[in-house]
Backbone as CSV, one residue per row, in Angstrom:
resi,resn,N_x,N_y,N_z,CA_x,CA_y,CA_z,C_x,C_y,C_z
1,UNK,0.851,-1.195,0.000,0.000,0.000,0.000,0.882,1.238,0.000
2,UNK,0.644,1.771,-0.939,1.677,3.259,-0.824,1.396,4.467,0.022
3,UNK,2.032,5.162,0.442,1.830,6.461,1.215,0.660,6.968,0.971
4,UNK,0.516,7.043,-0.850,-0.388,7.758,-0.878,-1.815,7.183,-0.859
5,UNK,-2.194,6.500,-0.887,-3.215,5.432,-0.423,-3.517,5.668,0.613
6,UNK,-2.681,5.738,1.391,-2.830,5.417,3.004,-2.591,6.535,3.480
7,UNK,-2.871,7.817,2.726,-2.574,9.417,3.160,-4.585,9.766,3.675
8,UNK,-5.236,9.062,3.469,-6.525,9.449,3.579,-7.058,9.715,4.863
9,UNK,-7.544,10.951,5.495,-8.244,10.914,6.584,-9.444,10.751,7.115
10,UNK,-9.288,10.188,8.508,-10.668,9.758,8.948,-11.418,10.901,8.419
11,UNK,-13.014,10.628,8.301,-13.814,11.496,7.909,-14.557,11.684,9.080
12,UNK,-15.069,12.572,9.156,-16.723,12.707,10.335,-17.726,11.932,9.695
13,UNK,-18.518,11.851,10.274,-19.748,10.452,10.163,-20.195,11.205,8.845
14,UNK,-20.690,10.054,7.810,-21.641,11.087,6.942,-22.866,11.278,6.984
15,UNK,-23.906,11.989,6.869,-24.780,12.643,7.017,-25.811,12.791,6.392
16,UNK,-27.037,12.641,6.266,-28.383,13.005,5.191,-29.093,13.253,5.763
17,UNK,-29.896,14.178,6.271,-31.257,14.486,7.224,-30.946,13.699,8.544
18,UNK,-31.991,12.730,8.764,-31.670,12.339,10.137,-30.841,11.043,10.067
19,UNK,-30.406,10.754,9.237,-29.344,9.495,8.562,-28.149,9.633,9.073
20,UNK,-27.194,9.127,9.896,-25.702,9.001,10.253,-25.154,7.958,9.620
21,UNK,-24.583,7.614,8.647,-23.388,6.475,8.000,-21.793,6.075,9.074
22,UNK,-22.236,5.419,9.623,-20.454,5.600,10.001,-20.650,6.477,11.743
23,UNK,-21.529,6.279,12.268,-21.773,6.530,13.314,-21.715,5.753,14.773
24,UNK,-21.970,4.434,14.293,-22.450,3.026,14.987,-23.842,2.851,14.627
25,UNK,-24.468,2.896,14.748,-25.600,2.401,13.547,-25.814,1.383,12.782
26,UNK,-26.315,0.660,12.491,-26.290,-0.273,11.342,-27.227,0.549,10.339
27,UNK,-26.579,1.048,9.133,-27.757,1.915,7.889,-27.915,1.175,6.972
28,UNK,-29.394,1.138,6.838,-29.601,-0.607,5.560,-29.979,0.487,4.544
29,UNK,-29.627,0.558,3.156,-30.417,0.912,1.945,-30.802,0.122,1.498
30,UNK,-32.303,-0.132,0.929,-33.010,-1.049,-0.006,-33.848,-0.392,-1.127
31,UNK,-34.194,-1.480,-1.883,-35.066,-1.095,-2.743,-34.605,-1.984,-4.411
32,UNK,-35.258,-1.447,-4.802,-35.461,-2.617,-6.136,-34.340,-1.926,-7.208
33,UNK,-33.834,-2.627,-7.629,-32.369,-2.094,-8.666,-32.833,-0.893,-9.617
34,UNK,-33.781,-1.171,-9.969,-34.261,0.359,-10.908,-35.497,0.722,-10.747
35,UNK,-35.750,2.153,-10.993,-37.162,2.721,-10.851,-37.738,2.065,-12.143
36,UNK,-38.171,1.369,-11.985,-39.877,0.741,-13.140,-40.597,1.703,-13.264
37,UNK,-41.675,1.627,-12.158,-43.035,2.452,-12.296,-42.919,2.472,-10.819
38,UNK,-44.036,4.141,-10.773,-44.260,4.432,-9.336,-44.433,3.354,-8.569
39,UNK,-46.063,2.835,-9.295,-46.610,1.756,-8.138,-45.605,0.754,-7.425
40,UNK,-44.788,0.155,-7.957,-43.475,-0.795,-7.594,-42.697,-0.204,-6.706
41,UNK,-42.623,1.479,-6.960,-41.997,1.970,-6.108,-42.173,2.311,-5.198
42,UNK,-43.343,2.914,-4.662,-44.290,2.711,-3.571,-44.000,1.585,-2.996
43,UNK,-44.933,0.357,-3.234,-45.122,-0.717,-2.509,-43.583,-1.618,-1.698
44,UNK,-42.490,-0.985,-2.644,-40.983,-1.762,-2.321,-40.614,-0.508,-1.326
45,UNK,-41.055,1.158,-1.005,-40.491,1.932,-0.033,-41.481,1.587,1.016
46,UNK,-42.100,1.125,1.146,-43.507,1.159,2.052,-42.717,-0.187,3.188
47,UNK,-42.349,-1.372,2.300,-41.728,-2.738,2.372,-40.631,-2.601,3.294
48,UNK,-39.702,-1.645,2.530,-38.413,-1.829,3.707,-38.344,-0.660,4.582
49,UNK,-39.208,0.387,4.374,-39.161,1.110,5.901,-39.898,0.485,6.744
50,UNK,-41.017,-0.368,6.828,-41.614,-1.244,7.588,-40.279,-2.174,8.601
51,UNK,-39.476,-2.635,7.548,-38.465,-3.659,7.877,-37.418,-2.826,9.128
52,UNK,-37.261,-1.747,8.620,-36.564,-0.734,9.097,-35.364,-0.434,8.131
53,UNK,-35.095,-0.449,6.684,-34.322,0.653,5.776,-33.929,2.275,6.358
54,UNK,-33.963,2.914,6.207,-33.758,4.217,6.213,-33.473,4.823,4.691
55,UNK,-32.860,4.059,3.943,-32.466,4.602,2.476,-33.522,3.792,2.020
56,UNK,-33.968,4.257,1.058,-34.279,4.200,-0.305,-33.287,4.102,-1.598
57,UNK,-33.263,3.252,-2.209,-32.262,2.628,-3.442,-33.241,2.439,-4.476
58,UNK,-32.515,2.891,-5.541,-33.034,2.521,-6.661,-32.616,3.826,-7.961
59,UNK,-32.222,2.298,-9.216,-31.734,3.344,-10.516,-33.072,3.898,-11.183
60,UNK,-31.977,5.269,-11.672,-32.940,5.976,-12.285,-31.883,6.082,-14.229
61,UNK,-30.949,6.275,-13.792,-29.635,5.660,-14.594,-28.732,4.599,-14.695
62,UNK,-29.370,3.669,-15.768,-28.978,2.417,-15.469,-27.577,2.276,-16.055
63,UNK,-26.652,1.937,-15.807,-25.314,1.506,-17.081,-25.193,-0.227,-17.058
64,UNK,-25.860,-0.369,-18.251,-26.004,-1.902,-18.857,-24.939,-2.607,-19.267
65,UNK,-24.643,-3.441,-19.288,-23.696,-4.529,-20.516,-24.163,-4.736,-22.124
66,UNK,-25.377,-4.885,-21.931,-26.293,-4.646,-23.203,-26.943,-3.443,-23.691
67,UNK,-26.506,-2.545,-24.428,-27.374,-1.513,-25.334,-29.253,-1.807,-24.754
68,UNK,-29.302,-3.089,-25.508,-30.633,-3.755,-25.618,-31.406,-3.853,-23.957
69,UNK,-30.847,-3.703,-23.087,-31.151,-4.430,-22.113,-31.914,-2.550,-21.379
70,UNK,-32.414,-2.647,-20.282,-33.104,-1.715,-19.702,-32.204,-0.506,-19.183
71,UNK,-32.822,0.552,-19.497,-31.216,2.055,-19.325,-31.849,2.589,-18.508
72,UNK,-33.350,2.139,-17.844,-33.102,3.133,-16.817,-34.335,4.572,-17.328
73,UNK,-35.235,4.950,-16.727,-36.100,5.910,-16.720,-35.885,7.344,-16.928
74,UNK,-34.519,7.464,-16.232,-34.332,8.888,-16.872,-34.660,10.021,-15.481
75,UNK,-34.755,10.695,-15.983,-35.125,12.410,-15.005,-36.619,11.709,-14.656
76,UNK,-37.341,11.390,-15.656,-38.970,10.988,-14.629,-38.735,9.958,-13.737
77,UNK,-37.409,8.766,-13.923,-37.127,7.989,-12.495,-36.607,8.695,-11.237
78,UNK,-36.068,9.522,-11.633,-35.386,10.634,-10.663,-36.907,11.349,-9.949
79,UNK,-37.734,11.639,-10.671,-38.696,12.548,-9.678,-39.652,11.576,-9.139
80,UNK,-39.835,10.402,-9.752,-40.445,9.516,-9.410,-39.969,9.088,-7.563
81,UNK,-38.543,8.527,-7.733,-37.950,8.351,-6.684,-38.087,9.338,-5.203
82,UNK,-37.554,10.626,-5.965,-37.990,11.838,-5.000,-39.355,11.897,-4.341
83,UNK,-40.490,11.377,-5.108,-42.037,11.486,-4.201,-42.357,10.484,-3.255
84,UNK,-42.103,9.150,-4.098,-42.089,7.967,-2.899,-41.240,8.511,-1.605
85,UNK,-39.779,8.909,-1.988,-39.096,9.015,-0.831,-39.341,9.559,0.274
86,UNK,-40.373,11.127,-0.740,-40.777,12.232,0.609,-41.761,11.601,1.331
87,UNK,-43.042,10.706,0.283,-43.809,10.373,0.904,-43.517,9.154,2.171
88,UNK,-42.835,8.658,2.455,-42.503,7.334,3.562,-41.062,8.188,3.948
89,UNK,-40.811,9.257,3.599,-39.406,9.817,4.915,-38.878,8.721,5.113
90,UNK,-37.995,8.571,3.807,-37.048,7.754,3.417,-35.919,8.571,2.592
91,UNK,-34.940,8.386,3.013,-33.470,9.085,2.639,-33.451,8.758,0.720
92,UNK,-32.658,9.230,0.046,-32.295,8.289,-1.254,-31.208,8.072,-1.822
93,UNK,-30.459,7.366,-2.498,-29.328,6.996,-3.022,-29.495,6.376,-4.206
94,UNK,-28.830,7.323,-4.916,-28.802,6.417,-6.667,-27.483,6.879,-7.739
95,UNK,-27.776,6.101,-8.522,-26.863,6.591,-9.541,-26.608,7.642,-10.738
96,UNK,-25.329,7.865,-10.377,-25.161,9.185,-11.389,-23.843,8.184,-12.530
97,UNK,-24.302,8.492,-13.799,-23.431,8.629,-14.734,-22.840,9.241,-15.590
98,UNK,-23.196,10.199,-15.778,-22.605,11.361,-16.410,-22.157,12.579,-16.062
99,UNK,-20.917,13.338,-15.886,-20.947,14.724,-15.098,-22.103,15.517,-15.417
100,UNK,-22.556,15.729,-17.007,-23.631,16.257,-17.445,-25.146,16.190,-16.147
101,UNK,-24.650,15.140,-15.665,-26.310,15.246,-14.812,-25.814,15.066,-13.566
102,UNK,-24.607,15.428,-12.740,-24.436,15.554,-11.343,-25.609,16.236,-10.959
103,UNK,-25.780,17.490,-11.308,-26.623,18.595,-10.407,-28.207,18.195,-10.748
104,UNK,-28.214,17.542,-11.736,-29.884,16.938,-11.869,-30.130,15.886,-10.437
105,UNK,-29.037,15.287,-10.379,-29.268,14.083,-9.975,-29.011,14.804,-8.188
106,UNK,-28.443,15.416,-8.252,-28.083,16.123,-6.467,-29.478,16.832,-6.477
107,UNK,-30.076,17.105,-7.370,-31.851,17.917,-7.005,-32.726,16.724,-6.590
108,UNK,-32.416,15.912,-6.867,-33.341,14.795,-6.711,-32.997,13.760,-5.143
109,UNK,-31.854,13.735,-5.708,-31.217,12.159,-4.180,-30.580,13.256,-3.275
110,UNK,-30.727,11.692,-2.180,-29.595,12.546,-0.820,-28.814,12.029,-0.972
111,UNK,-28.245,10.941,-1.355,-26.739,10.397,-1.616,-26.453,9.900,-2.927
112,UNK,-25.568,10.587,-4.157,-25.088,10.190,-5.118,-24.448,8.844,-5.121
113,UNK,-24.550,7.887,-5.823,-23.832,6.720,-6.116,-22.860,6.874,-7.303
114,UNK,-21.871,6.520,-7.166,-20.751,6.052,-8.546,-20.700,4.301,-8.465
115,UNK,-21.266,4.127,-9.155,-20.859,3.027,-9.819,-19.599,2.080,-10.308
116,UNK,-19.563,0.900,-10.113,-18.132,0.306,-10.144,-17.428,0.450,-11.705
117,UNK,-18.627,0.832,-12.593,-18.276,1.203,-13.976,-17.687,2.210,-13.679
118,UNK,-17.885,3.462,-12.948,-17.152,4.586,-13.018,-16.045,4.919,-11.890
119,UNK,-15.569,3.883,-11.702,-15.025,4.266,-10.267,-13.779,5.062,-10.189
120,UNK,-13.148,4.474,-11.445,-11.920,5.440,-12.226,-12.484,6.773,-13.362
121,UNK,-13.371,7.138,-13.459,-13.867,8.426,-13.684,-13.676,9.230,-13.511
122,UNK,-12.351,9.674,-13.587,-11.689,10.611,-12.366,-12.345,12.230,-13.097
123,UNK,-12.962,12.688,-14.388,-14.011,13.658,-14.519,-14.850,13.694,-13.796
124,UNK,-15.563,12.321,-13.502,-16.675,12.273,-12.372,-16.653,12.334,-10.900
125,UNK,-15.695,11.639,-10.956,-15.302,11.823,-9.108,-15.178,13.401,-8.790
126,UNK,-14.526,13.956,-9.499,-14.140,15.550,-9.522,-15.530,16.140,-9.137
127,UNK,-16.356,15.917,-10.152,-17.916,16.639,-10.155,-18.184,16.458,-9.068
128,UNK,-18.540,15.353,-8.752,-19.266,15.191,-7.662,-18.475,15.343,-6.226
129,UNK,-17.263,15.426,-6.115,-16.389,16.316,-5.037,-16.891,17.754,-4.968
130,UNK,-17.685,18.706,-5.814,-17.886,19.534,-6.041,-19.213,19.573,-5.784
131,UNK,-19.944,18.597,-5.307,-21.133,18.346,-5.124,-21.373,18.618,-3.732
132,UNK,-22.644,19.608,-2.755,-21.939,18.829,-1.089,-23.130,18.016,-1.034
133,UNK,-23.177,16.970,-1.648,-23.947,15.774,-1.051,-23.113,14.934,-0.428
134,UNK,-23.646,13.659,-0.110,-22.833,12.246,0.363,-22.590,11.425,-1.044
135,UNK,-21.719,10.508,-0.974,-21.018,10.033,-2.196,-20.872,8.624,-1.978
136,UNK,-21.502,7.660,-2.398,-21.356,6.119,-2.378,-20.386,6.104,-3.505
137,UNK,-19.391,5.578,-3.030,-18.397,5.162,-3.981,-18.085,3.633,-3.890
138,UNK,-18.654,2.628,-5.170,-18.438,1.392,-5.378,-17.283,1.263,-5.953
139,UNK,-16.510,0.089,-5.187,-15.322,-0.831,-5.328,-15.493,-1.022,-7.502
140,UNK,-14.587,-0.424,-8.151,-14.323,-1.113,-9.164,-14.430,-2.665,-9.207
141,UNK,-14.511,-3.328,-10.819,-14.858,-4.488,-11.173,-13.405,-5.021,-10.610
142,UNK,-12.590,-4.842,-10.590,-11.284,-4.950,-10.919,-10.336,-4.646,-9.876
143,UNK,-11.057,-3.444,-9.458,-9.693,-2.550,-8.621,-9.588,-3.226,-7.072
144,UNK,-7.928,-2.979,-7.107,-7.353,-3.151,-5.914,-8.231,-2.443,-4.548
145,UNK,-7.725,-2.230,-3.519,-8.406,-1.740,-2.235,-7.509,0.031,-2.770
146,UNK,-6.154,-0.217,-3.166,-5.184,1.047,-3.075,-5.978,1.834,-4.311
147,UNK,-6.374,1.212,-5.376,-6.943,2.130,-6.573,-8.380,3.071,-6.508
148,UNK,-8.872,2.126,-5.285,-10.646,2.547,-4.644,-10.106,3.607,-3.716
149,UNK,-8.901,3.717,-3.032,-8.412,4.860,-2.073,-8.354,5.667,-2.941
150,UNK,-7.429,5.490,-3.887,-7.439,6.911,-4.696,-8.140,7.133,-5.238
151,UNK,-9.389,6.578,-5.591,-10.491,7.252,-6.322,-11.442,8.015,-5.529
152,UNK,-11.015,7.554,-4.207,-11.765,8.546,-3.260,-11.236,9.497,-2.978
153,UNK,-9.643,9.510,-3.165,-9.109,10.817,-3.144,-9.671,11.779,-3.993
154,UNK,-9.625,11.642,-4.677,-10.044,12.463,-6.151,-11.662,13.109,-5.582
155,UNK,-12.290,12.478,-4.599,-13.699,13.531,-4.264,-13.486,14.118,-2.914
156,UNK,-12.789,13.849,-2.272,-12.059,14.164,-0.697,-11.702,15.088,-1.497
157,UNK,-10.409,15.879,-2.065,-9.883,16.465,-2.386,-10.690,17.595,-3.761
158,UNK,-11.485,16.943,-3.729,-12.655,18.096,-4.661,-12.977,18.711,-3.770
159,UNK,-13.266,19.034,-2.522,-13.861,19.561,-1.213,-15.250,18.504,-1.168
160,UNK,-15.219,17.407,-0.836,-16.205,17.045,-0.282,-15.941,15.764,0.652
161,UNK,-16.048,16.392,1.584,-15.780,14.712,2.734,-16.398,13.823,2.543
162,UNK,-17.869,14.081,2.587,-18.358,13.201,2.661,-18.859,11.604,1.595
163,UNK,-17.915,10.863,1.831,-17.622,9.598,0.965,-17.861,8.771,1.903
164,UNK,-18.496,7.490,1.111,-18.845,6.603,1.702,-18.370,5.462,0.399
165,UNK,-17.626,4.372,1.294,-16.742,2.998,0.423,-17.636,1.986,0.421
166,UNK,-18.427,1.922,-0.659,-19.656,0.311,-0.701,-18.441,-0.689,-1.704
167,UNK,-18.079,-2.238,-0.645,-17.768,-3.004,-1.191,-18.737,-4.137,-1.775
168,UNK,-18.561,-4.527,-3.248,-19.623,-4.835,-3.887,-19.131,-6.133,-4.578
169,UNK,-18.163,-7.022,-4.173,-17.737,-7.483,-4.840,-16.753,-7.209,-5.950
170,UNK,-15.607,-8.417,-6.474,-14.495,-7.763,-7.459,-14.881,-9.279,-8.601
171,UNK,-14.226,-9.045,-9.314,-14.057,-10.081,-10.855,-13.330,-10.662,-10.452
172,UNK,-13.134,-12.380,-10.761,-12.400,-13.747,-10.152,-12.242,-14.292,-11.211
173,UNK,-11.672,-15.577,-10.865,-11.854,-16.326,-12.135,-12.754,-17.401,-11.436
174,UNK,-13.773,-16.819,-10.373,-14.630,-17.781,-10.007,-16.128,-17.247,-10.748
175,UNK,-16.594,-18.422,-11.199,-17.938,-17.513,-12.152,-19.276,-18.924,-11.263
176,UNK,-19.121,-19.113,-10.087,-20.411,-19.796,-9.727,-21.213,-18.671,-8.990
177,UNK,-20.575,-17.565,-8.477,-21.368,-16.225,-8.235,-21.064,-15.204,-9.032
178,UNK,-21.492,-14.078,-8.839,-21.680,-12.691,-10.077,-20.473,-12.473,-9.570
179,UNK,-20.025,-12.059,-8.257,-18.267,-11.599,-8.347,-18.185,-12.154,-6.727
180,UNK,-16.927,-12.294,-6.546,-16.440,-12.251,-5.479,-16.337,-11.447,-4.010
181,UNK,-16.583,-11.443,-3.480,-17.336,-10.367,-2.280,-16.390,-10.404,-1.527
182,UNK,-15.430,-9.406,-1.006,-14.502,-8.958,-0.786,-14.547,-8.727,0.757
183,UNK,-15.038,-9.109,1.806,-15.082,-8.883,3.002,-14.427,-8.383,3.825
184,UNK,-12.810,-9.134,3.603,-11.437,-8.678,4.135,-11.488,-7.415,4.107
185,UNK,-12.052,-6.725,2.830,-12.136,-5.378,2.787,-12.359,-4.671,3.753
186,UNK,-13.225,-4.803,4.408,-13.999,-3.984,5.212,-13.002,-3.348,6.345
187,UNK,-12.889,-4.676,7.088,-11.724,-3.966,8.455,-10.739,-3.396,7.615
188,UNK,-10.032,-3.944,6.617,-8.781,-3.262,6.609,-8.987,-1.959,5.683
189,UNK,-9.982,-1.299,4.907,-10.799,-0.234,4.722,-10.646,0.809,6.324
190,UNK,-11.300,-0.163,7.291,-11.343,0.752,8.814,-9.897,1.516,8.989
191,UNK,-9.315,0.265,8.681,-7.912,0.492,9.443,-7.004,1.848,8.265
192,UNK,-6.895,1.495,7.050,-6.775,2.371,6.172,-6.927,3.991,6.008
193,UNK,-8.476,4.178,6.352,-9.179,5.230,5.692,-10.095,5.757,6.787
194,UNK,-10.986,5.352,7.393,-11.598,5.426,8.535,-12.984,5.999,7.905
195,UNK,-13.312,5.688,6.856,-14.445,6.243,6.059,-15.318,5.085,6.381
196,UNK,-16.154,5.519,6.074,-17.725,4.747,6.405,-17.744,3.484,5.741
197,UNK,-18.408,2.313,5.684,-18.274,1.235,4.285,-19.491,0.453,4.801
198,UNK,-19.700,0.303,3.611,-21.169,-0.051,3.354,-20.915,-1.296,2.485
199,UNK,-21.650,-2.108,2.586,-21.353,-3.525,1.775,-22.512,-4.071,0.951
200,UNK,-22.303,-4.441,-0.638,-23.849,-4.665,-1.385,-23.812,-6.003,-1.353
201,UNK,-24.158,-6.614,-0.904,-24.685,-8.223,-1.201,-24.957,-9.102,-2.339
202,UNK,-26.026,-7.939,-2.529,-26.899,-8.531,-3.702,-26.213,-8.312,-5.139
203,UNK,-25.109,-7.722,-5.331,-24.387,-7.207,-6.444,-22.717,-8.339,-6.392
204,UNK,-22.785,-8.310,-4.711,-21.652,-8.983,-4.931,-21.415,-10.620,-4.788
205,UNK,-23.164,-11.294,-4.817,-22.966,-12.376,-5.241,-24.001,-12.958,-6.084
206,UNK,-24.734,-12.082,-6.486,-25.958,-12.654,-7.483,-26.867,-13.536,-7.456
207,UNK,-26.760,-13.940,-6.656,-27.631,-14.843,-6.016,-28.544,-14.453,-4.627
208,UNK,-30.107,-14.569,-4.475,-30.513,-14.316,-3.749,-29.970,-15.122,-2.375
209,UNK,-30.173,-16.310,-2.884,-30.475,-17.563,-1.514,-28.530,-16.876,-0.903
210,UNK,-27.930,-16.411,-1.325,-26.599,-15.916,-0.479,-26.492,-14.139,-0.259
211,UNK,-27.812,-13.733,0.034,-27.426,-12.087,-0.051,-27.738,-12.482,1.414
212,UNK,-28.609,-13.014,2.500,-28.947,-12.944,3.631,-27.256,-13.211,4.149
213,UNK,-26.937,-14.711,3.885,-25.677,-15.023,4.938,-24.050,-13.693,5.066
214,UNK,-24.728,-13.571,3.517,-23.097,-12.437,2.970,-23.642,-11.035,3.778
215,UNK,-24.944,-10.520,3.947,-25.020,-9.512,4.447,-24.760,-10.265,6.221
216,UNK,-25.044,-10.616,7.045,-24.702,-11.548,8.418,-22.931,-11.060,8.372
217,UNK,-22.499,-11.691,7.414,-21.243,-12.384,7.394,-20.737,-10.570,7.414
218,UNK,-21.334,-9.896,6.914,-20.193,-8.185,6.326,-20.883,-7.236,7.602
219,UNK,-21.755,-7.836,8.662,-22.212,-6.399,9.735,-20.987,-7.207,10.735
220,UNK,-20.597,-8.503,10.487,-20.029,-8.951,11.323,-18.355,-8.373,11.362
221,UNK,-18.356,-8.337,10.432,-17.090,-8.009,9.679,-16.765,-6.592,10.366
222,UNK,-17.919,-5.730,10.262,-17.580,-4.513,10.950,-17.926,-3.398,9.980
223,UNK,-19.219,-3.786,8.968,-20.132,-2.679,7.971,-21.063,-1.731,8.577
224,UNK,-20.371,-0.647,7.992,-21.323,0.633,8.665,-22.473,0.242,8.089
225,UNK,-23.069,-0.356,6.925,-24.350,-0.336,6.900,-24.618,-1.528,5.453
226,UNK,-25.470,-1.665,4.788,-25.552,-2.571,3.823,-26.524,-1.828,2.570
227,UNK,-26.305,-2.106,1.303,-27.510,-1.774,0.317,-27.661,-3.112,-0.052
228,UNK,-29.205,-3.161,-0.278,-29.763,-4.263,-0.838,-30.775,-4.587,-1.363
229,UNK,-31.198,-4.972,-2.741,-32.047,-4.981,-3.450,-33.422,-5.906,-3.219
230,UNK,-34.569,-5.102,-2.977,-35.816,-6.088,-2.612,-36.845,-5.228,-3.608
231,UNK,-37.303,-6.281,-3.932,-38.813,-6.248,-5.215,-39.548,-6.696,-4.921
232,UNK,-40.516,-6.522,-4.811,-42.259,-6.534,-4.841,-42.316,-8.336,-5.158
233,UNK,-41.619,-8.343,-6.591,-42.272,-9.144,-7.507,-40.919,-9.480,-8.033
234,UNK,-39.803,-10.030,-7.680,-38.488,-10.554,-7.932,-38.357,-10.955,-9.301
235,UNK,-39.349,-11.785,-10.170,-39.444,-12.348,-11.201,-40.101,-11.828,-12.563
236,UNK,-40.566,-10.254,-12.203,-41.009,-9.456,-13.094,-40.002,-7.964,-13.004
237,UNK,-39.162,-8.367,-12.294,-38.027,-7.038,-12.200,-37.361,-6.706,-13.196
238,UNK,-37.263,-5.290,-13.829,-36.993,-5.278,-15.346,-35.492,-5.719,-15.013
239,UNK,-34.720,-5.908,-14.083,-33.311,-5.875,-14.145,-32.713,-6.644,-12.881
240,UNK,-31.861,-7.256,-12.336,-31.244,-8.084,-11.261,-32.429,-8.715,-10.450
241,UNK,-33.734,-9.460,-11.040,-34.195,-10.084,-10.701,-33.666,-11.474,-9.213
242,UNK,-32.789,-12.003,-9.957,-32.729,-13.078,-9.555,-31.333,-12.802,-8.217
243,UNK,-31.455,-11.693,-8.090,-30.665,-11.086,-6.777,-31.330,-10.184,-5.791
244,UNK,-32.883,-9.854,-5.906,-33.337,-9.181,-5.497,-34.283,-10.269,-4.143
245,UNK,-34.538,-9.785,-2.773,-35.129,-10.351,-1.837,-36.596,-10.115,-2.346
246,UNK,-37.403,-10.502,-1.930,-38.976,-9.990,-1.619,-39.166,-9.401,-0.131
247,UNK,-39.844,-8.502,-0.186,-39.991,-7.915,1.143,-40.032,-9.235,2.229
248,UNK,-40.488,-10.228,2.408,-41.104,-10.679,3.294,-39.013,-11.530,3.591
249,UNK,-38.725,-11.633,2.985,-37.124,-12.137,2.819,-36.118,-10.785,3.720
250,UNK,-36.455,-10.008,2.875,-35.830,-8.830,3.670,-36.376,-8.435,5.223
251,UNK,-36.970,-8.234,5.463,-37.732,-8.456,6.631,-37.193,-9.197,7.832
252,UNK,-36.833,-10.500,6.951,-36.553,-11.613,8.317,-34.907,-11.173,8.589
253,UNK,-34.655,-11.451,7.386,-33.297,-10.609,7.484,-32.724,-9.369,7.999
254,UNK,-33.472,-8.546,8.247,-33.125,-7.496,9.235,-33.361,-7.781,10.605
255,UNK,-34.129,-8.824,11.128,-33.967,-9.034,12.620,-32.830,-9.465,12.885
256,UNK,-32.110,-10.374,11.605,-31.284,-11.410,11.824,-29.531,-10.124,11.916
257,UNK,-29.791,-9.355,11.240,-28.585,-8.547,11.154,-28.441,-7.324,12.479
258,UNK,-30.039,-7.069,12.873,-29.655,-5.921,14.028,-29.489,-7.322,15.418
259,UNK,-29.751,-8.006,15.165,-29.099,-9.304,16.515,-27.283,-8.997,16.516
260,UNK,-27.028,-9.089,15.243,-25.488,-9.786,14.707,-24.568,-7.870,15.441
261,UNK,-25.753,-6.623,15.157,-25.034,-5.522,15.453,-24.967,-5.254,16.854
262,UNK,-26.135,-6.302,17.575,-26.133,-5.521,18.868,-24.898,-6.088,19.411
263,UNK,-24.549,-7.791,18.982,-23.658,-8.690,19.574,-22.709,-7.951,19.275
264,UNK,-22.490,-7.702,18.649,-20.721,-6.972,17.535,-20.700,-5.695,18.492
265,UNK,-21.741,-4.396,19.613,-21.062,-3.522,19.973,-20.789,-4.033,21.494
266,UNK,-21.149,-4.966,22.147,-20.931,-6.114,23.384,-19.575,-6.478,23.465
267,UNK,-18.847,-6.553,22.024,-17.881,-7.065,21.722,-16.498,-5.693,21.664
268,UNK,-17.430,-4.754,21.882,-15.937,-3.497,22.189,-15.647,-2.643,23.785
């Protein structure tokens, strides 16, 4: 790990209305991988603030593998998102891909996402350093722990502290899950950087029947909080279907993770 990697300072907790990241807390974001339609969106914010979420998740800008495949709603997913959210006083977090729409997308969410497609974006990281929102910054497909430091440099050093490190899994040459889920990360992230980290499950193993144990396995680890994808209707989801919980899944799973947080602060 080089100096400069390891030049990063602790941050202060990050922040969204009544939201603390990185506080002690356990902060769950949920919600269904992309804005569809209101109604879906409703019924999936209604779902996990019941559970106890606090964020709201969900694309409004999708970045596909396929042209062909679903891109995502646009500015009407963006305002879409914004009404559910106000209506159930639910925080939001989504994705930005283009510098062109930082400031669209900061009118709309409380926490910008970068994406593991953009994580070396270093145009984008810039923008949105320039942004004062909160900043989910996902682990590249690829990248080391030292290359995800410096890409957080690059929005630290735009003037904006507030960053938050979601490990999401990396590329293996193991292909029986979507990627490899990087856990180790986490503490030595603590020890590193002292920034908040948030861990996606559902991205970093593609598989539903393993987002419950991997989320268990990453509050244990020592995750400020988790995002995780739950749908209404798992099997009519225009997009990461077959990684997404159903409310009633998510649900059980949050008793099972604020048990795992209360044990884990017993333990300092």
């Amino acid at each position: 790990m080089s100096e400069q990697a390891g030049s990063l300072k602790p941050c202060r907790v990050v922040r969204t209305g009544p939201v603390s990241i990185g506080g002690g807390d356990l902060v769950v974001m949920a919600g269904p991988c992309a804005v569809e339609d209101e109604m879906t969106l409703w019924e999936a914010a209604h779902a996990v603030r019941a559970a106890g979420a606090v964020v709201l998740r969900g694309g409004a800008y999708k970045p596909r593998t396929s042209p062909k495949a679903f891109q995502g709603l646009g500015e009407p997913g963006l305002a879409m998102l914004k009404r559910v959210a106000v209506g159930t006083g639910l925080a939001t977090v989504t994705e930005v891909l283009d510098t062109r729409d930082v400031e669209r997308v900061a009118e709309h969410a409380d926490i910008l996402q970068i994406g593991s497609r953009n994580m070396q974006n270093t145009a984008l990281l810039k923008e949105v350093g320039r942004i004062k929102k909160p900043v989910l910054l996902k682990r590249g497909m690829s990248a080391t722990v030292e290359e995800w430091l410096l890409a957080a440099e690059y929005i630290l050093e735009a003037g904006n502290p507030d960053v938050i490190l979601c490990e999401r899994g990396i590329r293996t040459f193991e292909t029986a899950t979507r990627n490899t889920l990087d856990l180790s990360a986490v503490s030595l992230l603590k020890e590193l950087s002292g920034l908040p980290v948030v861990v996606d499950p559902s991205h970093g193993t593609g598989r539903r029947s393993l987002v419950a144990p991997m989320s268990r396995a990453a509050v244990a680890a020592g995750a400020d909080g988790l995002i995780i994808e739950v749908h209404p209707y798992p099997k009519a989801a225009a997009c990461d279907g077959p990684q997404s919980l159903t409310p009633e899944e998510f649900s059980r799973l949050m008793l099972q993770v604020r048990k795992i947080k209360e044990a884990m602060l017993l333990l300092k």
